[in-house]
C-alpha positions, 0 to 999 in steps of 0.5 A: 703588141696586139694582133686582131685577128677575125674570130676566135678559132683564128686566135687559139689556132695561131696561139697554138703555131707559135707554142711550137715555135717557142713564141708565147702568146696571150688570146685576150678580148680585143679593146673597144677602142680598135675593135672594128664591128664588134666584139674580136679576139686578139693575140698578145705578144711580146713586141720583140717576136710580134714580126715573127709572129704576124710573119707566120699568121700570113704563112699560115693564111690566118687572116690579120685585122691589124697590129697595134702597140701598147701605150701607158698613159697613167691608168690608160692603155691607148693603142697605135696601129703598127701597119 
């Protein structure tokens, strides 16, 4: 699951929360394909904590473009909004 966060400080300061809350995380550049204006940084996270993780970006105010799930179609990633 993708988290589009707004900037890069966003994106290291939430992948940093949830190390301590044993959340693994991935900052990866946000796809093209649902960057909104730009470039934008995301957080890459196991579908099963992904709720928990959006959960403590909103405790914290850390502000969320959006969350999408992953699809392989063959070679291609697609990505579908979650919320």
């Amino acid at each position: 699951m993708l988290i589009v966060l707004s900037s890069a400080t966003s994106a290291e300061r939430l992948k940093k929360l949830l190390g301590a809350e044993k959340i693994p995380s991935e900052i990866v550049q946000t796809p093209k394909s649902i960057s909104e204006g730009g470039c934008g940084y995301s957080l890459k996270v196991a579908d099963a904590r992904a709720d928990e993780a959006v959960k403590k970006a909103r405790e914290l105010h850390i502000g969320i473009k959006g969350v999408y799930t992953e699809e392989s179609a063959g070679k291609k990633l697609t990505y579908r909004r979650k919320e």
